[in-house]
N, CA, C and O atoms as a Tinker XYZ file with bonds, in Angstrom:
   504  protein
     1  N     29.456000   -7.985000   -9.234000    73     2
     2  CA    28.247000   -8.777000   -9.268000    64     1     3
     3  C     27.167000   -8.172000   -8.368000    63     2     4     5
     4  O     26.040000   -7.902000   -8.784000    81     3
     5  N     27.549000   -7.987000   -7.193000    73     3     6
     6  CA    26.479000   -7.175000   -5.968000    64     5     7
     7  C     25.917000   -5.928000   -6.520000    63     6     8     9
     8  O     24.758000   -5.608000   -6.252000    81     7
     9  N     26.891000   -4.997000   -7.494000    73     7    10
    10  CA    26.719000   -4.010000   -8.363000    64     9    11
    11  C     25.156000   -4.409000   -9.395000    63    10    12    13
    12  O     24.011000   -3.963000   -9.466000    81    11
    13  N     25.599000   -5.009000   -9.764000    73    11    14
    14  CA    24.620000   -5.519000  -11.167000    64    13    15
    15  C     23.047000   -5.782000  -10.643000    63    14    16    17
    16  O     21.999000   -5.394000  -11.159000    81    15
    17  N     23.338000   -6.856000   -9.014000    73    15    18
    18  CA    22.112000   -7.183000   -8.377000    64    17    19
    19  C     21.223000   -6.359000   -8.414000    63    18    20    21
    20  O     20.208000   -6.415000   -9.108000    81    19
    21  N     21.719000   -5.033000   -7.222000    73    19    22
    22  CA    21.781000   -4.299000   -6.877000    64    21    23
    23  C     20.671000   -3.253000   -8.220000    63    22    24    25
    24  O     19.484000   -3.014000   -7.993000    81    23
    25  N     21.260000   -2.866000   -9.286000    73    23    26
    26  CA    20.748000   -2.340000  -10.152000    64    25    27
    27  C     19.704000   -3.210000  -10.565000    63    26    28    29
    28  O     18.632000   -2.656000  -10.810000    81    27
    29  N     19.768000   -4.533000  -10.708000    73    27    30
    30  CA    18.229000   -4.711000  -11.391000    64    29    31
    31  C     17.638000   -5.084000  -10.698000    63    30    32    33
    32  O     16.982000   -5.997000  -11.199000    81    31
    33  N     17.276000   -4.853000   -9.100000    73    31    34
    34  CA    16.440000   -4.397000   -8.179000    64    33    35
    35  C     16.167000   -3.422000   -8.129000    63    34    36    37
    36  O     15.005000   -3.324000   -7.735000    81    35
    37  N     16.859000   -2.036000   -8.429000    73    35    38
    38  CA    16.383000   -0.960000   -8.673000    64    37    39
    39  C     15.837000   -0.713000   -9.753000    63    38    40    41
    40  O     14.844000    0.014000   -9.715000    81    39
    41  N     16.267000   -1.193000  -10.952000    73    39    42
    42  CA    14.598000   -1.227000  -11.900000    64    41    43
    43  C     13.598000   -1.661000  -11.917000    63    42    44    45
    44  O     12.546000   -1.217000  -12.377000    81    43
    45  N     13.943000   -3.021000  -11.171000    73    43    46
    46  CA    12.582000   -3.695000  -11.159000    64    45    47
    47  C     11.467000   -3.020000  -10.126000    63    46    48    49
    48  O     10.246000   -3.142000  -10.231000    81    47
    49  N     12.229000   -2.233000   -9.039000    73    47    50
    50  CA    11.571000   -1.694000   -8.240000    64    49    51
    51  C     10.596000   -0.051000   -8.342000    63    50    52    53
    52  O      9.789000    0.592000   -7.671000    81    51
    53  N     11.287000    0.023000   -9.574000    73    51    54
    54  CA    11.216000    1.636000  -10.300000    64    53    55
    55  C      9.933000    0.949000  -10.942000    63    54    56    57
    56  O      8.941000    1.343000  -10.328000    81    55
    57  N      9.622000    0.121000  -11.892000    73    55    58
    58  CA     8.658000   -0.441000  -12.343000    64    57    59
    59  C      7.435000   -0.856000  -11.565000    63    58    60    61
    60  O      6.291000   -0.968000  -12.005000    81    59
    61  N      7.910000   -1.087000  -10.203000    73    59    62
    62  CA     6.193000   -1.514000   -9.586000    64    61    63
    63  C      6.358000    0.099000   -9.253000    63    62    64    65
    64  O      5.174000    0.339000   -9.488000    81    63
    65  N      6.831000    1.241000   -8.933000    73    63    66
    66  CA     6.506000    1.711000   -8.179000    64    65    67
    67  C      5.613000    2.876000   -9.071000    63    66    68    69
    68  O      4.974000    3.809000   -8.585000    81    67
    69  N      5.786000    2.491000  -10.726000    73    67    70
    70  CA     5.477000    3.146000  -11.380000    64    69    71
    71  C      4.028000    2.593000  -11.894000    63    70    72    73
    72  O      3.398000    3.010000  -12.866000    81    71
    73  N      3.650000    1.513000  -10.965000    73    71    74
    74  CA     2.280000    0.960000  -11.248000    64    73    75
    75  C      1.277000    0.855000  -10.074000    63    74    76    77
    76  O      0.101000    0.492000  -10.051000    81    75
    77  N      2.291000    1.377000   -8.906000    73    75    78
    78  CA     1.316000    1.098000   -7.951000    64    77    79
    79  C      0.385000    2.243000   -7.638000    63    78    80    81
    80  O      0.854000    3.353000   -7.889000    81    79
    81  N     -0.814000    2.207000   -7.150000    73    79    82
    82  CA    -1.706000    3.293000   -7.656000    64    81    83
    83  C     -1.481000    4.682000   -6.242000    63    82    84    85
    84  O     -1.138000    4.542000   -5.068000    81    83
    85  N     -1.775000    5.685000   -6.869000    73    83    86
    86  CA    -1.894000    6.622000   -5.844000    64    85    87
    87  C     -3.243000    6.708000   -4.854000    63    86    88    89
    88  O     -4.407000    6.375000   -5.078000    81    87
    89  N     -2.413000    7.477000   -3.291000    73    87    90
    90  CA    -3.170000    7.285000   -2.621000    64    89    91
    91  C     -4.289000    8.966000   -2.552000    63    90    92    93
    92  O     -3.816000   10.076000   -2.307000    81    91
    93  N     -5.250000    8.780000   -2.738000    73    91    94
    94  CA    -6.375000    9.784000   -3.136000    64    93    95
    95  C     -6.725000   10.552000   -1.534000    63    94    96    97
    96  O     -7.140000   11.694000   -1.341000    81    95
    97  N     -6.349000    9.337000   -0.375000    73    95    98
    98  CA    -6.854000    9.955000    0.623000    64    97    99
    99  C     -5.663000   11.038000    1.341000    63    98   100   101
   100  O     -5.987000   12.016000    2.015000    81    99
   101  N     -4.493000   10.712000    1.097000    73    99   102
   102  CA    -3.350000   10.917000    1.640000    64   101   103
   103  C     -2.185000   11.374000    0.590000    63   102   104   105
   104  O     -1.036000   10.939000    0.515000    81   103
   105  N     -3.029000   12.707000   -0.457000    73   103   106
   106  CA    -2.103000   12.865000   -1.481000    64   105   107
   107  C     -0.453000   13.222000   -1.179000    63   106   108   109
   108  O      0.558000   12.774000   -1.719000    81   107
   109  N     -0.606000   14.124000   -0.190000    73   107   110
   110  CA     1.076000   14.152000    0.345000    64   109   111
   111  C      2.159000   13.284000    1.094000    63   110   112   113
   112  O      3.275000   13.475000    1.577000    81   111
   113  N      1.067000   11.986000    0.915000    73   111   114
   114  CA     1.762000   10.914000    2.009000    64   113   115
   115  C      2.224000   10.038000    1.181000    63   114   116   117
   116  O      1.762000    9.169000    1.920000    81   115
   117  N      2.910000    9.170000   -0.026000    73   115   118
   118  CA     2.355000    8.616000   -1.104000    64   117   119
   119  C      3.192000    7.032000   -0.460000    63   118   120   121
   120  O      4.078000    7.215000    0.376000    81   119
   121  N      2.962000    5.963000   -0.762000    73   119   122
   122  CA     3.990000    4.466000   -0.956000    64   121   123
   123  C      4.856000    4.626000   -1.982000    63   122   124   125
   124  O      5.816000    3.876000   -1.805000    81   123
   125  N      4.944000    5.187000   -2.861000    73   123   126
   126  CA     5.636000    5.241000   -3.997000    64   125   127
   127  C      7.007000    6.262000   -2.869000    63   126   128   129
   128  O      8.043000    5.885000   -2.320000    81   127
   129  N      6.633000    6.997000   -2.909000    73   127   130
   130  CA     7.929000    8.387000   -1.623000    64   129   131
   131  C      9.078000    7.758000   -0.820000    63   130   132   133
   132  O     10.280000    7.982000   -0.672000    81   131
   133  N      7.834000    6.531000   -0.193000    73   131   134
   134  CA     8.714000    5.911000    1.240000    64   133   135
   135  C      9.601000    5.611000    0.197000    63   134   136   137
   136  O     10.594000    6.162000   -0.279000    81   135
   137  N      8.892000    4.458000   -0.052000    73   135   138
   138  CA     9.783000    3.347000   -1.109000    64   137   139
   139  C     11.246000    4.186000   -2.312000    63   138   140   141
   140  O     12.438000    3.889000   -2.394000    81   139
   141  N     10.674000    4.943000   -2.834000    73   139   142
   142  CA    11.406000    5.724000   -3.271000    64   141   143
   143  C     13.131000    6.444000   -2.739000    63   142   144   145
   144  O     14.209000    6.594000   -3.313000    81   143
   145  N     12.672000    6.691000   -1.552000    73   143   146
   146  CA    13.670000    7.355000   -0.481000    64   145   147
   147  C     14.691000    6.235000    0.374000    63   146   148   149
   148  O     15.849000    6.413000    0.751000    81   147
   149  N     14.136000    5.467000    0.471000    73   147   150
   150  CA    14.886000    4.276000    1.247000    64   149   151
   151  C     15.814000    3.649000   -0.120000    63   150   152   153
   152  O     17.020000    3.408000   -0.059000    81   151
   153  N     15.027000    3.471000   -1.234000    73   151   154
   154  CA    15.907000    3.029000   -2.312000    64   153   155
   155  C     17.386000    4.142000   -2.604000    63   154   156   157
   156  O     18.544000    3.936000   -2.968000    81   155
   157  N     16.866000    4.938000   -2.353000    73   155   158
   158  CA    17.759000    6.439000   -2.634000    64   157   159
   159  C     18.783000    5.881000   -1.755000    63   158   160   161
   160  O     19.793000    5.501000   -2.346000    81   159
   161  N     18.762000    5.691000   -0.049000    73   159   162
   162  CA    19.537000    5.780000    0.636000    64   161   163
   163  C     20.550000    4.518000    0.700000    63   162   164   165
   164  O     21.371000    4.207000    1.563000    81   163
   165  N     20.199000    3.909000   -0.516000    73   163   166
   166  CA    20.806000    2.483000   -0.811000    64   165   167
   167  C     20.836000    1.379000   -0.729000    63   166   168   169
   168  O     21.786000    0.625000   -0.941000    81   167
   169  N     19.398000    1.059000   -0.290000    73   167   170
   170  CA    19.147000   -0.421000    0.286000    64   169   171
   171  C     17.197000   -0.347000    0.260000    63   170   172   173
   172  O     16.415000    0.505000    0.682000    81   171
   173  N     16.974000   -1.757000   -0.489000    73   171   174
   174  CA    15.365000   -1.576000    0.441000    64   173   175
   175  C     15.281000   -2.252000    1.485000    63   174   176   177
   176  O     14.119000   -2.354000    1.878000    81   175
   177  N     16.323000   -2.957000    2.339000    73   175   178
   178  CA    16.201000   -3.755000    3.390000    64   177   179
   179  C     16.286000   -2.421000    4.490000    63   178   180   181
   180  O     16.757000   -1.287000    4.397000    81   179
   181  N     15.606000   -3.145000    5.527000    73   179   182
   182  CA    15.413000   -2.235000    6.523000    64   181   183
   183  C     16.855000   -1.675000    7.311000    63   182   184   185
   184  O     17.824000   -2.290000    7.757000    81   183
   185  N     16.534000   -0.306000    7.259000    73   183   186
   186  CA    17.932000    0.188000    7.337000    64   185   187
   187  C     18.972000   -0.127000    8.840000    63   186   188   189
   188  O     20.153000    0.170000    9.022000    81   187
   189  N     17.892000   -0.906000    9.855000    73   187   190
   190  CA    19.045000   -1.318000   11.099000    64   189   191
   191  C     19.189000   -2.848000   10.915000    63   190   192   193
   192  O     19.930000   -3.500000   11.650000    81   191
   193  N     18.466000   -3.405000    9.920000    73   191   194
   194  CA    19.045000   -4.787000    9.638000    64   193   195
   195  C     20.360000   -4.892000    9.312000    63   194   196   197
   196  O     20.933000   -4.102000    8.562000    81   195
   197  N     21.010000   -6.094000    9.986000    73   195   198
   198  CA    21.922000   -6.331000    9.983000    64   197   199
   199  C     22.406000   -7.314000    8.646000    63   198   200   201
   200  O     21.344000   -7.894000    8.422000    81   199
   201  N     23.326000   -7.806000    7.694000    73   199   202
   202  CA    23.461000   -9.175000    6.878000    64   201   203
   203  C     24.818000   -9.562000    7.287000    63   202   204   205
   204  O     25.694000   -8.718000    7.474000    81   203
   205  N     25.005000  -10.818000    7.428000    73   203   206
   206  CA    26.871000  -11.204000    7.369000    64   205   207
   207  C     27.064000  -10.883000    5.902000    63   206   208   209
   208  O     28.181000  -10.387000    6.047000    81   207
   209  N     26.824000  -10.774000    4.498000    73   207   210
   210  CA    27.153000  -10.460000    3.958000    64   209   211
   211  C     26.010000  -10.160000    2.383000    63   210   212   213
   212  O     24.839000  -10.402000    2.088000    81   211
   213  N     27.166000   -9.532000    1.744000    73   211   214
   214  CA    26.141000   -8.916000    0.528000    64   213   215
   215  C     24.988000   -9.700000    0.006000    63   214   216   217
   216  O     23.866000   -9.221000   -0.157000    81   215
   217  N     25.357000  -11.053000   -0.272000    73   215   218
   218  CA    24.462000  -12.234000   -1.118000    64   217   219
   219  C     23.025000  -12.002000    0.088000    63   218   220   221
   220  O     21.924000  -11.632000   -0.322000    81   219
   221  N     23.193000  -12.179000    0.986000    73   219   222
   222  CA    22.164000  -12.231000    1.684000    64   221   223
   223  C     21.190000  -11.059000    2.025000    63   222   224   225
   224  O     19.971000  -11.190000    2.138000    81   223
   225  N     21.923000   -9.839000    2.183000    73   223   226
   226  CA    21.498000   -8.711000    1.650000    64   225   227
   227  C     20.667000   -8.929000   -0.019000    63   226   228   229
   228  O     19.521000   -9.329000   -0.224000    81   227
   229  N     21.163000   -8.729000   -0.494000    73   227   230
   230  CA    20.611000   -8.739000   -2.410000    64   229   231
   231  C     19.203000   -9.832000   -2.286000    63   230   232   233
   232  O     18.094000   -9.619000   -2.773000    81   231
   233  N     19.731000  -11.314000   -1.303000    73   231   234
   234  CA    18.140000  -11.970000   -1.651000    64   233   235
   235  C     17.448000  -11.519000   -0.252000    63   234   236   237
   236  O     16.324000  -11.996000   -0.099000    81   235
   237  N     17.712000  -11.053000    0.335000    73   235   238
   238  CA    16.621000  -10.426000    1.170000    64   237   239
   239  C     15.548000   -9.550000    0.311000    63   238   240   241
   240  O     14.366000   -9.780000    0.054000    81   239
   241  N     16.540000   -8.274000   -0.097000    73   239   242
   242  CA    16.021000   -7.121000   -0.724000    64   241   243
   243  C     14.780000   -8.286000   -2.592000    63   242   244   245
   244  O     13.656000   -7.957000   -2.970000    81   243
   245  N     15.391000   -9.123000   -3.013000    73   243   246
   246  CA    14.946000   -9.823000   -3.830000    64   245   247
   247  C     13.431000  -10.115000   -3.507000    63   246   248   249
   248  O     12.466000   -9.877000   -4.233000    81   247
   249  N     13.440000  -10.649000   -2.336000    73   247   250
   250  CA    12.205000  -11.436000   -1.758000    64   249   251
   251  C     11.339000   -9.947000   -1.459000    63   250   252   253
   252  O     10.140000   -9.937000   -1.739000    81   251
   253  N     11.873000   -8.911000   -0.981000    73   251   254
   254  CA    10.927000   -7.722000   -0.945000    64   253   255
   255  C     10.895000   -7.012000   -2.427000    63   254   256   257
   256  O     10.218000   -6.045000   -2.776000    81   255
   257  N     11.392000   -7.422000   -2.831000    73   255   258
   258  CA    10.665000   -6.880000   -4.659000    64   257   259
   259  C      9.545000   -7.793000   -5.174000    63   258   260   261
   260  O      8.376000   -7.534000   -5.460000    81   259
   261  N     10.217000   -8.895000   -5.207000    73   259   262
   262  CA     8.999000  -10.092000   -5.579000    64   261   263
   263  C      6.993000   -9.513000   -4.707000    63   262   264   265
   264  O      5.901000   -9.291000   -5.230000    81   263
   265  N      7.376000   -9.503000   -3.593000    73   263   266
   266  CA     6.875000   -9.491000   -2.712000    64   265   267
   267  C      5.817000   -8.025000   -3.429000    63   266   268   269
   268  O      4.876000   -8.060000   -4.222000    81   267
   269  N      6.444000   -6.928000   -2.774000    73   267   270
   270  CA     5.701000   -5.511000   -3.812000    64   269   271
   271  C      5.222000   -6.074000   -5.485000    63   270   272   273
   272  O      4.209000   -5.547000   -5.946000    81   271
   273  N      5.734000   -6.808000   -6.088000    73   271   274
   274  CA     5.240000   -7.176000   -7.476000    64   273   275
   275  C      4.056000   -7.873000   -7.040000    63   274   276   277
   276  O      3.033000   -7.257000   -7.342000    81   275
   277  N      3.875000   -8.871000   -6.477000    73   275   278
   278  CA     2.643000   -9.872000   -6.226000    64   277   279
   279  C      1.631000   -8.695000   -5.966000    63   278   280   281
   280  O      0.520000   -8.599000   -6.489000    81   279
   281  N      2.101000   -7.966000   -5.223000    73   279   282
   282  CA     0.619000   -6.957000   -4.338000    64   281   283
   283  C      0.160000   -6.056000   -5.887000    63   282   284   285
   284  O     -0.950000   -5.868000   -6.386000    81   283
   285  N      1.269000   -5.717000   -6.247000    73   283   286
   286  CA     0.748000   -4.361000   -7.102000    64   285   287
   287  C      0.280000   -5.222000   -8.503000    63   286   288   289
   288  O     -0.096000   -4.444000   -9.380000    81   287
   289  N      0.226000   -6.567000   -8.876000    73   287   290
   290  CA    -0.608000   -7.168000   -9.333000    64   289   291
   291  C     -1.721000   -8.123000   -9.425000    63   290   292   293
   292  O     -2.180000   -8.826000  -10.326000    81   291
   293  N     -2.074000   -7.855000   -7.856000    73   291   294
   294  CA    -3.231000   -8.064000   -7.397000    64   293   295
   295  C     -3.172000   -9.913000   -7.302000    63   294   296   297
   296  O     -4.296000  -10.414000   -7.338000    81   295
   297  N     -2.159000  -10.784000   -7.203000    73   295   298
   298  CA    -2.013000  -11.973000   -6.840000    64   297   299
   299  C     -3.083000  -12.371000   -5.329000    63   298   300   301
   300  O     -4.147000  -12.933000   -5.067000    81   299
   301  N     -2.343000  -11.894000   -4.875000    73   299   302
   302  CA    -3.407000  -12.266000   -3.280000    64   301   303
   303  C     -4.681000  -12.461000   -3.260000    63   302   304   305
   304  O     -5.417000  -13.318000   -2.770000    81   303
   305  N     -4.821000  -11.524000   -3.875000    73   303   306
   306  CA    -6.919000  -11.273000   -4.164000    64   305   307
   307  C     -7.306000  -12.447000   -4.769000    63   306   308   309
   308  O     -8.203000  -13.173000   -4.342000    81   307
   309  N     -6.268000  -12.764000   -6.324000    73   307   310
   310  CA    -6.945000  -13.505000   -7.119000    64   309   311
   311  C     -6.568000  -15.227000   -6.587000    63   310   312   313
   312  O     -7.200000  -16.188000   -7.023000    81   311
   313  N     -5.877000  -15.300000   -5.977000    73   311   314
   314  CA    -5.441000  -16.463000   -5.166000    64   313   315
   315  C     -6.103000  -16.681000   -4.277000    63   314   316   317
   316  O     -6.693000  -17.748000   -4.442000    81   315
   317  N     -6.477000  -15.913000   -2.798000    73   315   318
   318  CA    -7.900000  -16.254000   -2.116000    64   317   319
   319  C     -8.828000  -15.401000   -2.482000    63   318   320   321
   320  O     -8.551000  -14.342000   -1.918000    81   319
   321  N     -9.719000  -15.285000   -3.076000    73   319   322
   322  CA   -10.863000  -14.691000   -3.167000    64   321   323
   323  C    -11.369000  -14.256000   -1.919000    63   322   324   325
   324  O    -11.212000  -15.012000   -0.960000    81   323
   325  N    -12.160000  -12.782000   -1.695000    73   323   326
   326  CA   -13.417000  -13.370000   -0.789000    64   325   327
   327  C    -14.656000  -13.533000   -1.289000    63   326   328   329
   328  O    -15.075000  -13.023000   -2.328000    81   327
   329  N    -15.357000  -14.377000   -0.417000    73   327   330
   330  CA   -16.536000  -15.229000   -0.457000    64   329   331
   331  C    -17.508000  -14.131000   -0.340000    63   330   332   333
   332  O    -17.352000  -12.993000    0.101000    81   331
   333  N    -18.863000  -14.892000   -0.980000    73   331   334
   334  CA   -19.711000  -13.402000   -1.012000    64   333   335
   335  C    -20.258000  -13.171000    0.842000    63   334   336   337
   336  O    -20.769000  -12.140000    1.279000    81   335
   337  N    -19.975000  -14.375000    1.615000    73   335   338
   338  CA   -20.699000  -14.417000    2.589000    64   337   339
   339  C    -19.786000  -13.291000    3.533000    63   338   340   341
   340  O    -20.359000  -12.479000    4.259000    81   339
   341  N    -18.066000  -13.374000    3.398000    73   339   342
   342  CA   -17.206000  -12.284000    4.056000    64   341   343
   343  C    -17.599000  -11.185000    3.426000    63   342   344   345
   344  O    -18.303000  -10.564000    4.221000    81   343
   345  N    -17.515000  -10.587000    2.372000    73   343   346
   346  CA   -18.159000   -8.913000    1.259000    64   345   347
   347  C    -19.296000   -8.734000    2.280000    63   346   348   349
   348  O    -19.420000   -7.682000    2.908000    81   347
   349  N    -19.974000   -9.592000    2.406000    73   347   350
   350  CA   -21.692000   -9.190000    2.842000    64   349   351
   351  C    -22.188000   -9.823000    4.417000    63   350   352   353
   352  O    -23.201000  -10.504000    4.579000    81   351
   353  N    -21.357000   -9.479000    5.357000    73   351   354
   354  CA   -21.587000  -10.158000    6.975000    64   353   355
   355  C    -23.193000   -9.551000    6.961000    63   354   356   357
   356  O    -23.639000   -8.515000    6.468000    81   355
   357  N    -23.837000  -10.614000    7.693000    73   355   358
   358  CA   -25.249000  -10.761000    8.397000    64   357   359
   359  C    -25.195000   -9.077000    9.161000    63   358   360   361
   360  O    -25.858000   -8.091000    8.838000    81   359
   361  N    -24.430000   -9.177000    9.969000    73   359   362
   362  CA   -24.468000   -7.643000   10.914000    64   361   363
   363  C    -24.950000   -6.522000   10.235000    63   362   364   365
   364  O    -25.672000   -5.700000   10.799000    81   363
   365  N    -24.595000   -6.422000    9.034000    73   363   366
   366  CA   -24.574000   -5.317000    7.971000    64   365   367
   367  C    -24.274000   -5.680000    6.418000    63   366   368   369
   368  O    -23.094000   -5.655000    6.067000    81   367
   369  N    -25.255000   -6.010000    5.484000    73   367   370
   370  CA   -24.705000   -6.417000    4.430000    64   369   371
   371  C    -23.608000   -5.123000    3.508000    63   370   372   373
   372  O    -22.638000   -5.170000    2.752000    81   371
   373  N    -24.407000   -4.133000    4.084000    73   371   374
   374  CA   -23.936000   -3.137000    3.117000    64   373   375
   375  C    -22.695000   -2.755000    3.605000    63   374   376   377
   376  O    -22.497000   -1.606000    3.211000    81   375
   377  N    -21.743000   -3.162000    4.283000    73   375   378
   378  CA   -20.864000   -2.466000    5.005000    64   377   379
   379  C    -19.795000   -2.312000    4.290000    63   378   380   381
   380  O    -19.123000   -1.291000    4.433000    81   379
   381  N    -19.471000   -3.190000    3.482000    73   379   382
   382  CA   -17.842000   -2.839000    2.283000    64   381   383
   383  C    -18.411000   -2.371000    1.463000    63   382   384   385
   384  O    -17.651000   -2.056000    0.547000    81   383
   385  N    -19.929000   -2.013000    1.183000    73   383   386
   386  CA   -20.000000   -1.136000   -0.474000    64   385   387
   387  C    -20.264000    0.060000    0.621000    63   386   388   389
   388  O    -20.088000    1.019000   -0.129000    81   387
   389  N    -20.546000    0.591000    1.797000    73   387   390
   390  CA   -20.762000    1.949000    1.833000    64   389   391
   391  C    -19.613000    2.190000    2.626000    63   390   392   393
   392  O    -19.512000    3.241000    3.259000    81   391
   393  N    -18.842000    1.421000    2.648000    73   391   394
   394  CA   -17.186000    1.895000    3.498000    64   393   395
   395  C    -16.342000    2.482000    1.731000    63   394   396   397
   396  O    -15.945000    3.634000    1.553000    81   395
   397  N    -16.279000    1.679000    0.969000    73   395   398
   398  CA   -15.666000    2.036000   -0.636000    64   397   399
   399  C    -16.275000    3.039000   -0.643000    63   398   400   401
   400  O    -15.471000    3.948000   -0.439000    81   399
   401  N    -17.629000    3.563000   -0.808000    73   399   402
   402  CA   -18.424000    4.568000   -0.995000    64   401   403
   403  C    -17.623000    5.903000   -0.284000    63   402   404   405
   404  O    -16.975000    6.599000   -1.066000    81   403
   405  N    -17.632000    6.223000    0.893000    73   403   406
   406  CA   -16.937000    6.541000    1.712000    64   405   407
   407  C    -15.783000    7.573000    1.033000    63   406   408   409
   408  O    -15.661000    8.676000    0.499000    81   407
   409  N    -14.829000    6.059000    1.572000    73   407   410
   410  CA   -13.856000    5.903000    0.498000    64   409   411
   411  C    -13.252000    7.030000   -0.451000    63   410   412   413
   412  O    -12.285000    7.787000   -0.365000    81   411
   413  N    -14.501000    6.750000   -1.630000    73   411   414
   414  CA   -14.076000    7.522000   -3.236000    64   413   415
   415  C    -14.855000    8.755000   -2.827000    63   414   416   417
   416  O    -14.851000    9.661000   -3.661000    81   415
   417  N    -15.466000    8.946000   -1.797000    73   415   418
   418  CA   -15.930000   10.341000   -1.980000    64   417   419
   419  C    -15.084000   11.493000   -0.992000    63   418   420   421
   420  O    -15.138000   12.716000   -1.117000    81   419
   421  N    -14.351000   10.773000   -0.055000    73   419   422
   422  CA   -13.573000   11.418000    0.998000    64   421   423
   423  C    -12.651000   12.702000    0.244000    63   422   424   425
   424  O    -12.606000   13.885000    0.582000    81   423
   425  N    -11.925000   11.993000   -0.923000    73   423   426
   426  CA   -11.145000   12.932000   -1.189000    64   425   427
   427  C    -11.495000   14.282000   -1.911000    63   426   428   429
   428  O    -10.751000   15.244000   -2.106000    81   427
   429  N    -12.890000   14.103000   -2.280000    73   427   430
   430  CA   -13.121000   15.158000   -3.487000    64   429   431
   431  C    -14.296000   16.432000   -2.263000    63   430   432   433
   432  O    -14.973000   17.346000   -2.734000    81   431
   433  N    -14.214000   16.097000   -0.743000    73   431   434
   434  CA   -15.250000   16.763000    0.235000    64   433   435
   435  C    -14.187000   18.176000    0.698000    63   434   436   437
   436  O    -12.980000   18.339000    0.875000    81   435
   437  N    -15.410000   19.018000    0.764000    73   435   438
   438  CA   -14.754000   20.398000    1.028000    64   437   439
   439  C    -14.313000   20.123000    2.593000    63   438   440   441
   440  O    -14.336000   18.988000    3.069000    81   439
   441  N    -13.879000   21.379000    3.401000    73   439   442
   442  CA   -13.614000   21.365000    4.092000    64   441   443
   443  C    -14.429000   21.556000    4.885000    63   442   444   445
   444  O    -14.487000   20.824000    5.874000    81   443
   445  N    -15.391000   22.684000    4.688000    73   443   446
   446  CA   -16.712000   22.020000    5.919000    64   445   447
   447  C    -17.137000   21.087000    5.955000    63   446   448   449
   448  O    -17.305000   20.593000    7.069000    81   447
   449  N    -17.589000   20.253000    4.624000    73   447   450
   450  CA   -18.142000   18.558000    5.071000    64   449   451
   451  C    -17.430000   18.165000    5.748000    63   450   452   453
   452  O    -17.989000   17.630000    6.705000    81   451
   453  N    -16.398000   18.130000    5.786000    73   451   454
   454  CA   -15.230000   17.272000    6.765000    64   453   455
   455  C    -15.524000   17.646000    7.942000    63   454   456   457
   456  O    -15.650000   16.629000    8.624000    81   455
   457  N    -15.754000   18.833000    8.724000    73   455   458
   458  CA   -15.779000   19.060000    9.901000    64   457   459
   459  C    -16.848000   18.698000   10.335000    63   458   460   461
   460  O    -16.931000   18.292000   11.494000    81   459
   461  N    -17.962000   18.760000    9.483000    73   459   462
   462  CA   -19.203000   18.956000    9.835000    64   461   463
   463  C    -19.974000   16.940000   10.083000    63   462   464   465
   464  O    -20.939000   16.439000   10.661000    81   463
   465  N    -18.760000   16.422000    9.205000    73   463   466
   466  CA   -19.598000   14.781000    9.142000    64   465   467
   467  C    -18.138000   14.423000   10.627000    63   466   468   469
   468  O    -18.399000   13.290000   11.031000    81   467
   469  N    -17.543000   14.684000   11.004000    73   467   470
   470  CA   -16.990000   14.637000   12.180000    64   469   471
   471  C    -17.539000   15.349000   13.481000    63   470   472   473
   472  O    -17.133000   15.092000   14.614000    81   471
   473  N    -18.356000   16.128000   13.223000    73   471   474
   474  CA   -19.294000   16.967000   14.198000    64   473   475
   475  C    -20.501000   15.788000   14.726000    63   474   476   477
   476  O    -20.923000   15.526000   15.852000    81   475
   477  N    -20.888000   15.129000   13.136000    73   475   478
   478  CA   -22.231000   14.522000   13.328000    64   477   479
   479  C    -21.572000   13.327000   13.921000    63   478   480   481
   480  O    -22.549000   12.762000   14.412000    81   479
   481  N    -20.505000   12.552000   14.202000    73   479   482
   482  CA   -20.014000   11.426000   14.530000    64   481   483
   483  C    -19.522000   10.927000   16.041000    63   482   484   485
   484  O    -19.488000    9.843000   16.624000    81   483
   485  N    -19.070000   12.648000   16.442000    73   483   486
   486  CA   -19.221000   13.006000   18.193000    64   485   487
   487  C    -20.470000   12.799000   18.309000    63   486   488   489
   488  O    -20.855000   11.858000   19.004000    81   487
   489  N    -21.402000   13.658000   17.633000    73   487   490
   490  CA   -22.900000   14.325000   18.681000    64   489   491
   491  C    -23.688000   12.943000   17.806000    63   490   492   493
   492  O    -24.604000   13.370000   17.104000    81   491
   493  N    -23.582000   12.010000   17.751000    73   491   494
   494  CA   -24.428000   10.952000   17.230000    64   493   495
   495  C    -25.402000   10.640000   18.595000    63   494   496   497
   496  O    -24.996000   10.509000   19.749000    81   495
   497  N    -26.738000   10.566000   18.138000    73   495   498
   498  CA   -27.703000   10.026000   18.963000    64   497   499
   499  C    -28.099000    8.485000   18.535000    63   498   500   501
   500  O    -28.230000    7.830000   17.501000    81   499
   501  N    -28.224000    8.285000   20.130000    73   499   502
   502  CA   -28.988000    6.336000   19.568000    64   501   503
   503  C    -30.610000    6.224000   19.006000    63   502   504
   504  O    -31.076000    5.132000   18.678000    81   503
């Protein structure tokens, strides 16, 4: 039975991991890898956790599948929203569209921009 669990946590887990999106900033670093590797090593519960026994193991690991499914289908978001007044603080309206901005352009910048918009971020004048 722990056998069987066991396996259709590992599909179900093969399935988000096959939806969750890649990371653009950190191509050699990926969530899909971790996750991947810890499943490999036979468990997604954290590997110095302790269980008195299997059942509790299996719904631990259960509640962290559920858990990765909600995120990688965007539940949270659509359950609390944010408000346009959090997107757009008084301090700075523009600050989450030119942080995204950012963002989508980070990964596609040569290697001098990189040094060079880290140059301008030391030597910033007021």
């Amino acid at each position: 039975m722990a056998s069987a669990g066991r396996t259709a946590i590992a599909s179900r887990v093969q399935r988000v991991l096959e939806q969750w999106p890649k990371d653009a900033l950190r191509p050699n670093l990926q969530f899909q890898d971790a996750i991947s590797k810890r499943l490999a090593a036979g468990s997604l519960a954290a590997p110095r956790t302790s269980f008195p026994d299997q059942t509790t193991r299996l719904a631990a690991e259960l509640k962290q599948v559920n858990a990765l499914e909600a995120l990688v289908q965007n539940k949270f978001a659509r359950k609390y929203p944010l408000s346009k007044r959090t997107m757009n603080p008084r301090w700075n309206p523009t600050y989450f569209d030119d942080l995204l901005a950012e963002l989508e352009a980070a990964p596609t910048r040569s290697w001098t921009t990189k040094i060079a918009n880290k140059l301008k971020g030391m030597f910033r004048s007021s």
